[in-house]
C-alpha positions as a printed NumPy array, in Angstrom:
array([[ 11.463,   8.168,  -7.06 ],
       [ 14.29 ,  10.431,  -6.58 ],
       [ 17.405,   9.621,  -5.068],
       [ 16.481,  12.054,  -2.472],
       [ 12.852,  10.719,  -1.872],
       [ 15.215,   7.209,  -1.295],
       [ 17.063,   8.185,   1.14 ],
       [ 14.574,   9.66 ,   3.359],
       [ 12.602,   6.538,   2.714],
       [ 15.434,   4.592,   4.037],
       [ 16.174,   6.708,   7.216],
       [ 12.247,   6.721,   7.719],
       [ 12.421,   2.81 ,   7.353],
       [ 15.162,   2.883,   9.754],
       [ 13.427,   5.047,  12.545],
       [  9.426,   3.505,  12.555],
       [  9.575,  -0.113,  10.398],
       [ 12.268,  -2.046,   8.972],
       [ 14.706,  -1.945,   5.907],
       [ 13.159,  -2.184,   2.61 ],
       [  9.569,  -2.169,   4.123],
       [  8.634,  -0.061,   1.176],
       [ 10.045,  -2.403,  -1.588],
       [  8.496,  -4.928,  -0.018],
       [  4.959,  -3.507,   0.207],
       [  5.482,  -2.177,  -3.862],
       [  6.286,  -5.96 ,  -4.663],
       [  3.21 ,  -6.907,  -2.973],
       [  1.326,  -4.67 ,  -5.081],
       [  4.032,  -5.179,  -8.217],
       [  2.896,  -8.908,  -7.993],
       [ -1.137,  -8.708,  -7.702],
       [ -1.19 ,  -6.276, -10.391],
       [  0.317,  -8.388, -12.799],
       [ -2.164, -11.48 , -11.643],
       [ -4.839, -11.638, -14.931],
       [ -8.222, -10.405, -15.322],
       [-10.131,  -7.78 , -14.306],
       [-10.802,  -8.357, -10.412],
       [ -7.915,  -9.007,  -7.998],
       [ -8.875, -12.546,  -7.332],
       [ -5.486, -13.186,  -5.238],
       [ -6.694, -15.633,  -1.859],
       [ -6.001, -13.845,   0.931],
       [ -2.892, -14.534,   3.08 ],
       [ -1.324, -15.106,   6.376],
       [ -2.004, -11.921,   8.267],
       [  0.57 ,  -9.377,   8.278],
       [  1.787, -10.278,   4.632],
       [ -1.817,  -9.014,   2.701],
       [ -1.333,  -6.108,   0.156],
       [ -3.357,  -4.153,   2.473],
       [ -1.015,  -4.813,   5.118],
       [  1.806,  -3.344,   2.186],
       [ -0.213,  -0.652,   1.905],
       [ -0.419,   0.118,   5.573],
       [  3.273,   0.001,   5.769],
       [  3.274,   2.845,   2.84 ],
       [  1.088,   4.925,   4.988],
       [  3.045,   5.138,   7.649],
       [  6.539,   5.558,   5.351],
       [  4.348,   8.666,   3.866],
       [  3.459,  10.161,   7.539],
       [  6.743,  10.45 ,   8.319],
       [  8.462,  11.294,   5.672],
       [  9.054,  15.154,   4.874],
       [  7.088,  17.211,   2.465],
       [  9.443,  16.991,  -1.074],
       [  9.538,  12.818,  -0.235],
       [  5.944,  12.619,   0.881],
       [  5.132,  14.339,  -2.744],
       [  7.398,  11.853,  -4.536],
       [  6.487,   9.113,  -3.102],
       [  2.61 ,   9.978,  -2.577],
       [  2.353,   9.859,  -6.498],
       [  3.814,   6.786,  -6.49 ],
       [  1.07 ,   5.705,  -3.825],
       [ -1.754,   7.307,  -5.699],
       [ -1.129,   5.668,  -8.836],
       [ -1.113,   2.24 ,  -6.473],
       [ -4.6  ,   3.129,  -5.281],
       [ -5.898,   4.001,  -8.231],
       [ -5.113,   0.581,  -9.759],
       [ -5.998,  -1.212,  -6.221],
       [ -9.34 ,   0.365,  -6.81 ],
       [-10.21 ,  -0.033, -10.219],
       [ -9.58 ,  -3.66 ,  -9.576],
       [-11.801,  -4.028,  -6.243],
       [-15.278,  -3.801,  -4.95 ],
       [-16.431,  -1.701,  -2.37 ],
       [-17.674,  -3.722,   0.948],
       [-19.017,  -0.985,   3.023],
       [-20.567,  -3.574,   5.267],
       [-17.071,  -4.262,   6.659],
       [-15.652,  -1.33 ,   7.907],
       [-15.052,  -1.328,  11.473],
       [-12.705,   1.154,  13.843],
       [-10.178,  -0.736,  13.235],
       [ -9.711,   0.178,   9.681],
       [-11.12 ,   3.697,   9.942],
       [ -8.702,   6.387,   7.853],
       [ -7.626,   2.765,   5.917],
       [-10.106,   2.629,   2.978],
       [ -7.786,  -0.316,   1.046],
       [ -9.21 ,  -2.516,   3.68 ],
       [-12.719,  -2.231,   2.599],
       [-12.279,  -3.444,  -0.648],
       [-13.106,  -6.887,  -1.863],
       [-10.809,  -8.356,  -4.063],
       [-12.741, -11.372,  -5.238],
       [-15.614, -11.339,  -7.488]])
């Protein structure tokens, strides 16, 4: 990301969520990604600290953020998803209105 795209990340981070809410949800993602195998067999976690929940917080960055930063960063994001879901299942069964618009939560990550 450019040093640009950072600083609007960090004034966006200062406005809606918290500092280094972004770093935080690419570590999440940083970790399970390295975790072996095919499948993202991580167990799940104490709410509010999930990769999904990392990914939430990167959706809502990327709302905010303004268009150059949004494009910076969304390429970042994509290349997150991508990954997240070659190395998930769909679970279409799950869905619910809470996680409508939030596709990374119907994913299973266990095989």
């Amino acid at each position: 990301m450019s040093a640009r795209t950072r600083a609007a990340v960090r004034r966006v981070e200062a406005e809606h969520l918290w500092p280094d809410a972004v770093a935080v949800a690419l570590s999440r993602f940083e970790w399970a990604f390295k975790q072996p195998g095919r499948y993202l067999s991580v167990p799940y976690e104490s709410p509010g600290i999930e990769i999904e929940d990392g990914r939430d917080d990167l959706d809502d960055v990327l709302r905010y953020l303004p268009r150059g930063a949004r494009a910076d960063l969304g390429r970042l994001v994509a290349r997150i998803d991508a990954e997240f879901e070659r190395r998930t299942l769909p679970d279409p069964g799950w869905a619910s209105e809470w996680t409508a618009g939030r596709w990374w939560w119907w994913r299973i990550r266990e095989r």
